[in-house]
DSSP file (Angstrom, degrees, kcal/mol; ACC not computed):
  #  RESIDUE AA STRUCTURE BP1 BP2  ACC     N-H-->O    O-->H-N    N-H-->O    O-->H-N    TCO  KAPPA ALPHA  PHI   PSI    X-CA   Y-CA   Z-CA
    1    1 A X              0   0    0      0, 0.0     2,-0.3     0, 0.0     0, 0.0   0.000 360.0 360.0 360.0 138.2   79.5   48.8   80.0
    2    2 A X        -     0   0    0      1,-0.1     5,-0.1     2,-0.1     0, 0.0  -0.489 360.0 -99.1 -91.3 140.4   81.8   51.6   78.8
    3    3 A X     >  -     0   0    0     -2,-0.3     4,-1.4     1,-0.1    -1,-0.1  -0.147  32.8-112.8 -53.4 147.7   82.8   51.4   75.2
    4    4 A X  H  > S+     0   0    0      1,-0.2     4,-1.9     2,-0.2    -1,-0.1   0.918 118.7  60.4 -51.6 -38.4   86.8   49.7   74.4
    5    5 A X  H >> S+     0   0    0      1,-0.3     4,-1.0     2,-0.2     3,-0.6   0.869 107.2  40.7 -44.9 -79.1   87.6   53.1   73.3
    6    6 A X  H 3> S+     0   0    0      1,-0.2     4,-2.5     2,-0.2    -1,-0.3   0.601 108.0  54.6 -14.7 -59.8   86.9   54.5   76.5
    7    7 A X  H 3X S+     0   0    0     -4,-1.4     4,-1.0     2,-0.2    -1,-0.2   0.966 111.0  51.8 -63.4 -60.4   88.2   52.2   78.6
    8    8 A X  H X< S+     0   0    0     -4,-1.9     3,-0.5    -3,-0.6    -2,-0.2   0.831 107.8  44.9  51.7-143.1   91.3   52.6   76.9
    9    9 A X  H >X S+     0   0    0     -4,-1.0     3,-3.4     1,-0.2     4,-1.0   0.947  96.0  85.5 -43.4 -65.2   91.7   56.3   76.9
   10   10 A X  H 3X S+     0   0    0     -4,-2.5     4,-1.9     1,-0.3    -1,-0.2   0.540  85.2  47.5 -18.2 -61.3   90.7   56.1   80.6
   11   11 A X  H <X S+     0   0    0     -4,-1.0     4,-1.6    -3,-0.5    -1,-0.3   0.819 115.0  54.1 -54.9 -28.2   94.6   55.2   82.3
   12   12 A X  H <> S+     0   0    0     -3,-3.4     4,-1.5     1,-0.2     5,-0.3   0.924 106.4  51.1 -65.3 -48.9   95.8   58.4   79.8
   13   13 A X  H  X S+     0   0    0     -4,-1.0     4,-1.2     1,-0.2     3,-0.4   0.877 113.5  41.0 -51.2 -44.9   93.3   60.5   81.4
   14   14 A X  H  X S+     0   0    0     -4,-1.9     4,-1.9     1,-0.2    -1,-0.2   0.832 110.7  57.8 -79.0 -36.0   94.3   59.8   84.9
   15   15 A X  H  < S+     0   0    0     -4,-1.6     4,-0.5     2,-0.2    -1,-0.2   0.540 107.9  42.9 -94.0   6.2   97.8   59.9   84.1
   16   16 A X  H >X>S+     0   0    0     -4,-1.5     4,-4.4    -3,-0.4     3,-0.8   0.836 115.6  51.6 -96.0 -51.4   97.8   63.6   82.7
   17   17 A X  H 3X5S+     0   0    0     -4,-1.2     4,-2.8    -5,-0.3     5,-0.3   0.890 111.8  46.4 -22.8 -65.8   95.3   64.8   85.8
   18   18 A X  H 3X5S+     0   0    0     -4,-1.9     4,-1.1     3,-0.2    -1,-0.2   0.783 112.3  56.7 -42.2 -49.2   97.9   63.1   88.2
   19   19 A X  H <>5S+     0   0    0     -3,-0.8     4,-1.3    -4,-0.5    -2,-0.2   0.935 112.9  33.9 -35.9 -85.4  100.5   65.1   86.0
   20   20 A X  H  X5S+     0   0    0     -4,-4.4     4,-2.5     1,-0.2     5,-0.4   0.886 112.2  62.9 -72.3 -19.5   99.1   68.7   86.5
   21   21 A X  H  X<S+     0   0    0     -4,-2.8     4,-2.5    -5,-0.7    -1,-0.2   0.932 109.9  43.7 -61.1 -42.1   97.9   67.9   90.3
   22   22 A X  H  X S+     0   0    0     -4,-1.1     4,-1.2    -5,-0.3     3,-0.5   0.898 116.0  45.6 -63.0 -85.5  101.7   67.4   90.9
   23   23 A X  H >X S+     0   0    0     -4,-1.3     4,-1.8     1,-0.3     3,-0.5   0.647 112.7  48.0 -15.9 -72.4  102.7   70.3   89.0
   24   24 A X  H 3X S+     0   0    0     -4,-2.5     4,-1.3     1,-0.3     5,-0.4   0.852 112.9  55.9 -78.7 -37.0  100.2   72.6   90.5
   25   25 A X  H 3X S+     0   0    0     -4,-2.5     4,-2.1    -3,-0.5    -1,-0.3   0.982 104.0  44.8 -24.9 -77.8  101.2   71.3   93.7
   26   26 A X  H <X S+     0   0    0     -4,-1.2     4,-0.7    -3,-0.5    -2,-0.2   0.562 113.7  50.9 -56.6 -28.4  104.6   71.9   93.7
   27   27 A X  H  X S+     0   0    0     -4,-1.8     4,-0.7    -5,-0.3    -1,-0.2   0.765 109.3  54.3 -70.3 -41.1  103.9   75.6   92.3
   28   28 A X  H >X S+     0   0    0     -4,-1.3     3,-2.3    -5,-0.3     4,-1.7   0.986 118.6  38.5 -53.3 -70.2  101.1   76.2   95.5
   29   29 A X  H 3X S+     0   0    0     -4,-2.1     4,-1.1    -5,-0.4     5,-0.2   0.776 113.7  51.1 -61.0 -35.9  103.9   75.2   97.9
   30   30 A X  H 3< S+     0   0    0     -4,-0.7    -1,-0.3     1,-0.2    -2,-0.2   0.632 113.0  44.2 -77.5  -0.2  106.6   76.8   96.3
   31   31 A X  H <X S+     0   0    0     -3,-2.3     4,-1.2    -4,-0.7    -2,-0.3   0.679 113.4  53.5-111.8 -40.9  104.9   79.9   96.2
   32   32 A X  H  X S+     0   0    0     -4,-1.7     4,-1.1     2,-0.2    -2,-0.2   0.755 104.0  55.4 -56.8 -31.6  103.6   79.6   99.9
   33   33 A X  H  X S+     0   0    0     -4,-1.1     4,-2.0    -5,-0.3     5,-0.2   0.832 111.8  42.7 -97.0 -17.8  106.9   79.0  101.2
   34   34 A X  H  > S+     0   0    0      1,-0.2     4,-0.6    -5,-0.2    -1,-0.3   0.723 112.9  47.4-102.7  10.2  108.3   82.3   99.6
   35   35 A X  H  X S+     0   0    0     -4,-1.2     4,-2.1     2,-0.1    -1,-0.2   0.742 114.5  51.7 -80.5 -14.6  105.5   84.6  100.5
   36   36 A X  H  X S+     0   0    0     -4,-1.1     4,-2.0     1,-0.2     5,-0.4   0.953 115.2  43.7 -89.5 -55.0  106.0   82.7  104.2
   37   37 A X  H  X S+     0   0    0     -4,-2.0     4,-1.9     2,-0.2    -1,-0.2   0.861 119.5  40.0 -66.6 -30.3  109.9   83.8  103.9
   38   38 A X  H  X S+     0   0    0     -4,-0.6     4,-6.7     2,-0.2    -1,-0.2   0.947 112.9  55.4 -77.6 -47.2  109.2   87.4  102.6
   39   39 A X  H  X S+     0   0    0     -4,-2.1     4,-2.3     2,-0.2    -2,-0.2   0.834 111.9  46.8 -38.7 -53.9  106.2   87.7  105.2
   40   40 A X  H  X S+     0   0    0     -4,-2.0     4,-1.0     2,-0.2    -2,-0.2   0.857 117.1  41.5 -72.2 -51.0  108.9   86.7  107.9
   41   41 A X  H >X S+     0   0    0     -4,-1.9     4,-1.8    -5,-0.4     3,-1.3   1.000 111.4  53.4 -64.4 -53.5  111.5   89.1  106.7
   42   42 A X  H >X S+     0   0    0     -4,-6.7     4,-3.2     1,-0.3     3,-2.3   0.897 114.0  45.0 -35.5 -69.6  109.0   91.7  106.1
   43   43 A X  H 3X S+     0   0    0     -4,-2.3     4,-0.6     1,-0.3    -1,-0.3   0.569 108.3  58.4 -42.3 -30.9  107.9   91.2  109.8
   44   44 A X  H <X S+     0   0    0     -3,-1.3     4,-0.8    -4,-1.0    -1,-0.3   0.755 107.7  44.7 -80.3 -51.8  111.3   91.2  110.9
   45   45 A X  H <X S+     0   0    0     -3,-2.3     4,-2.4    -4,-1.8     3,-0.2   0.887 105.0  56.2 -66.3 -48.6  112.0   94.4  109.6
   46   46 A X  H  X S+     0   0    0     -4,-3.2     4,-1.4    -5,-0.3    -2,-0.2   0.817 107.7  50.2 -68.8 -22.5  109.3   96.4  110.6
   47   47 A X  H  X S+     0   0    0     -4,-0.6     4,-1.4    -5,-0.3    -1,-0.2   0.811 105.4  52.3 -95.0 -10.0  109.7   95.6  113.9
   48   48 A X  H >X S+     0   0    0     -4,-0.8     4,-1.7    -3,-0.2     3,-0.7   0.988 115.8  45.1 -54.3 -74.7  113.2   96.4  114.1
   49   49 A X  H 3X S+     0   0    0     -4,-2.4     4,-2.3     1,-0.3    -2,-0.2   0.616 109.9  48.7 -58.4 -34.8  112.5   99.6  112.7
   50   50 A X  H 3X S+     0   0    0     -4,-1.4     4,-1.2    -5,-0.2    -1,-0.3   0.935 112.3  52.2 -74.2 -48.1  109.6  100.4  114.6
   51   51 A X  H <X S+     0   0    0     -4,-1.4     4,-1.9    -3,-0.7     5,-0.3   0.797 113.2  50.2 -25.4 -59.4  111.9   99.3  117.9
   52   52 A X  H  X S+     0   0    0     -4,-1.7     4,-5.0     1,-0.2    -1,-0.2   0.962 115.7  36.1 -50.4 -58.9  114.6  101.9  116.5
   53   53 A X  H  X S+     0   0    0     -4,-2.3     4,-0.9     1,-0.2    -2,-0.3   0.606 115.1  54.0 -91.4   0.3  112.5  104.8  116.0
   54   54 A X  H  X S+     0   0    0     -4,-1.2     4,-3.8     2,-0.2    -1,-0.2   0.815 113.1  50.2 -70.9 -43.8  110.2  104.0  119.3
   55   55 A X  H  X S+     0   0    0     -4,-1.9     4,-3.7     1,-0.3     5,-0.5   0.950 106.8  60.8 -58.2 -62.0  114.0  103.9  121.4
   56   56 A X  H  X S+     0   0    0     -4,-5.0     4,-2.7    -5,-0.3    -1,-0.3   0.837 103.6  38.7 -15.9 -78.2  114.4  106.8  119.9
   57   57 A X  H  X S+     0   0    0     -4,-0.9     4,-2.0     1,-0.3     5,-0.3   0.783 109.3  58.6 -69.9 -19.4  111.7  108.8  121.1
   58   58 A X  H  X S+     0   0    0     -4,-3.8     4,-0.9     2,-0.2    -1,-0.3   0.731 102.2  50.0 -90.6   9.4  111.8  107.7  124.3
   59   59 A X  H  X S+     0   0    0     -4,-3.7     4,-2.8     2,-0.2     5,-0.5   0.869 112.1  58.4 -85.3 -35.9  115.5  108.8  125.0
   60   60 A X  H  < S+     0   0    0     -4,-2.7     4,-0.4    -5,-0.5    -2,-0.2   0.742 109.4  40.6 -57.8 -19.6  114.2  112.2  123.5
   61   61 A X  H  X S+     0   0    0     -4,-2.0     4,-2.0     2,-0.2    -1,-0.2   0.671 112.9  50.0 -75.1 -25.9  111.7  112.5  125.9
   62   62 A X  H  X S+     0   0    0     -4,-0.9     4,-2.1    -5,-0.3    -2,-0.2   0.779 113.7  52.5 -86.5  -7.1  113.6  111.4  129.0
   63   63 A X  H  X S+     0   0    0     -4,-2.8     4,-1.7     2,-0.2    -1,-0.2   0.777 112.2  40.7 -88.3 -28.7  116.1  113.8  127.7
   64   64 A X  H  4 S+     0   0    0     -5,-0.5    -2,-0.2    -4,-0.4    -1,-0.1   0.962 115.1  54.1 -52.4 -50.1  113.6  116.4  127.6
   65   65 A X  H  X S+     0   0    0     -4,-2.0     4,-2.4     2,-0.2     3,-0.4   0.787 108.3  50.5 -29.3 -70.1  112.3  115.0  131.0
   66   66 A X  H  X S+     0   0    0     -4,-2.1     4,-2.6     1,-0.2    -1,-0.2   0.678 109.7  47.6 -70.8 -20.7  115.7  115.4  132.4
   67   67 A X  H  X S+     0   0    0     -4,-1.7     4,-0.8     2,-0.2    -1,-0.2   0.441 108.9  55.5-104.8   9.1  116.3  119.3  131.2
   68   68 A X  H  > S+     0   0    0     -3,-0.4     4,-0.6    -5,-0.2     5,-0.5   0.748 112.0  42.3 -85.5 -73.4  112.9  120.3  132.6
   69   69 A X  H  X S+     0   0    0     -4,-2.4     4,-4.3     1,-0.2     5,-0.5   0.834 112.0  49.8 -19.6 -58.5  114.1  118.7  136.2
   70   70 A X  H  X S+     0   0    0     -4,-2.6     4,-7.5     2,-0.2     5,-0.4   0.982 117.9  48.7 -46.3 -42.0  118.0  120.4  136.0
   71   71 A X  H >X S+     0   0    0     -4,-0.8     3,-2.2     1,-0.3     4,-1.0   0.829 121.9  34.2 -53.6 -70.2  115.3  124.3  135.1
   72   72 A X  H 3< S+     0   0    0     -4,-0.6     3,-0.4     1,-0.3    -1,-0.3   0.653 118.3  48.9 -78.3 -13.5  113.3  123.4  137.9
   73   73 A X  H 3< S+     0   0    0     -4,-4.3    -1,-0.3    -5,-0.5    -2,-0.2   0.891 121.3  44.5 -61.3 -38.9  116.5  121.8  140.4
   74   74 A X  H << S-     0   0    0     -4,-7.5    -1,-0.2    -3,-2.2    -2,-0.2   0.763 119.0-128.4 -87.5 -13.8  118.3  125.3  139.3
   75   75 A X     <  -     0   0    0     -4,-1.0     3,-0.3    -3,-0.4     4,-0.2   0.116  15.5 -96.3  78.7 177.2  115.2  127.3  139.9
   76   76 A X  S    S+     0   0    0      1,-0.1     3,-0.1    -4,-0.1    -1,-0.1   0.505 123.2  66.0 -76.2 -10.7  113.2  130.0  137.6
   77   77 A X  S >> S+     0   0    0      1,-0.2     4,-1.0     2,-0.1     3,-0.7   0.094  71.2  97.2-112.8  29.0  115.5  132.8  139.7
   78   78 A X  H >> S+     0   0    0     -3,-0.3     4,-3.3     1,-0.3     3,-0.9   0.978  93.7  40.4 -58.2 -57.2  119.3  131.5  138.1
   79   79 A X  H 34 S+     0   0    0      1,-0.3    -1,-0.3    -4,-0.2    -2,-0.1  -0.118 110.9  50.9-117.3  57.1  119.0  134.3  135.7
   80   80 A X  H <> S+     0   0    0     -3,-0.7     4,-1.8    -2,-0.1    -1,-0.3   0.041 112.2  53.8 -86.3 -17.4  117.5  137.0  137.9
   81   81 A X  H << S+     0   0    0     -4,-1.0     7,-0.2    -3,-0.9    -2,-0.2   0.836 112.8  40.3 -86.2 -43.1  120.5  136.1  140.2
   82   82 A X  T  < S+     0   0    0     -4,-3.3     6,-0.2     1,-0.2    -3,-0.1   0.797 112.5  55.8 -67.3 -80.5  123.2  136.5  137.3
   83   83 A X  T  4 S+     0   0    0      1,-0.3     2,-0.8    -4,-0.1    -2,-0.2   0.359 112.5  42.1 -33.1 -66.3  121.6  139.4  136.1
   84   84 A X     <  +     0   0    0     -4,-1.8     4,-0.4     1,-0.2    -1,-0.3  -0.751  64.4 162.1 -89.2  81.5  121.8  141.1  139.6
   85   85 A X    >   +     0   0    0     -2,-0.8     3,-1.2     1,-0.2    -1,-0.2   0.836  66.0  50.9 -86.8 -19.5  125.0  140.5  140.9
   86   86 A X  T 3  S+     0   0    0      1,-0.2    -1,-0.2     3,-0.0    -2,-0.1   0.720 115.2  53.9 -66.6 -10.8  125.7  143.2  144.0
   87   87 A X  T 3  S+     0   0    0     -6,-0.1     2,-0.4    -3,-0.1    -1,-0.2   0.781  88.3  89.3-107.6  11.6  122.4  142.0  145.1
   88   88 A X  S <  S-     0   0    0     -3,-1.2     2,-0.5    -4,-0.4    -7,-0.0  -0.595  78.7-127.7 -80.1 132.2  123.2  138.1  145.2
   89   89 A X    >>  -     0   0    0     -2,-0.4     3,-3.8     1,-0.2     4,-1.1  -0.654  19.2-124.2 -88.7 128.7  124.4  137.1  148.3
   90   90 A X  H 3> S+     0   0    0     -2,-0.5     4,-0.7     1,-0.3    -1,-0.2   0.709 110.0  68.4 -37.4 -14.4  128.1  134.9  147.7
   91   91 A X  H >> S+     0   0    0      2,-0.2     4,-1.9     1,-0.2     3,-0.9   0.855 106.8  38.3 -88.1 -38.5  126.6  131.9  149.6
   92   92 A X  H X> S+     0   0    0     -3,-3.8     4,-2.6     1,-0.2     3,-0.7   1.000 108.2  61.3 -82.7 -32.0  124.1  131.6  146.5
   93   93 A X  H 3< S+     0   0    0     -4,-1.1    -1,-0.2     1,-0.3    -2,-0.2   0.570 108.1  46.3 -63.1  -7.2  126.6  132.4  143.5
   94   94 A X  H << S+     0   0    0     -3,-0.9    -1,-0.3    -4,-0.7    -2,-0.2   0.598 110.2  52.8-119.1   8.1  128.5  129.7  144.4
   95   95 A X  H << S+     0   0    0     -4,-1.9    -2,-0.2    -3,-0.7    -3,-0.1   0.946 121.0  31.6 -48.9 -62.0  125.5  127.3  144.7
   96   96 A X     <        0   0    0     -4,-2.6    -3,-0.1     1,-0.2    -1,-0.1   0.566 360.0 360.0 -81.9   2.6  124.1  128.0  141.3
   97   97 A X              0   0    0     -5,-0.3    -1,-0.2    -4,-0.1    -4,-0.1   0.464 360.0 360.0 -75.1 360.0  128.1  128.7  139.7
């Protein structure tokens, strides 16, 4: 049998325990739910950003893409053709014009 003292103290005991479990509860969770909101933004951003600067490159490569086609559509011999105009025949100067 536990001493009267004891017995007691005992409801005090329980009710400060009960006390700092809430507290340190409510601090876990509140501390969960804004690394969870920051986490989300964070996430949020970076992939926006990453999105941006991915868009990016790839219009700078299809624009790259597109002035390699026009060189080779216009040929390598455009500007031997200006160069030498008595020897360009009119049917091609107003092709490549």
């Amino acid at each position: 049998m536990l001493p009267t003292s004891c017995v007691l103290l005992f409801p005090l005991f329980i009710i400060k325990i009960k006390k700092t479990t809430g507290i340190t509860i409510d601090l876990t969770l509140s501390v969960v739910q804004k690394m969870y909101k920051f986490s989300r933004a964070a996430l949020c951003m970076g992939s926006m950003s990453f999105t941006v600067l991915a868009l990016l490159d790839i219009f700078e490569m299809e624009k790259l893409q597109m002035g390699q086609h026009l060189l080779l559509l216009l040929g390598s011999n455009r500007e031997r053709l200006d160069e030498m105009p008595s020897k360009t025949p009119s049917m091609f100067k107003s092709m490549i014009s």
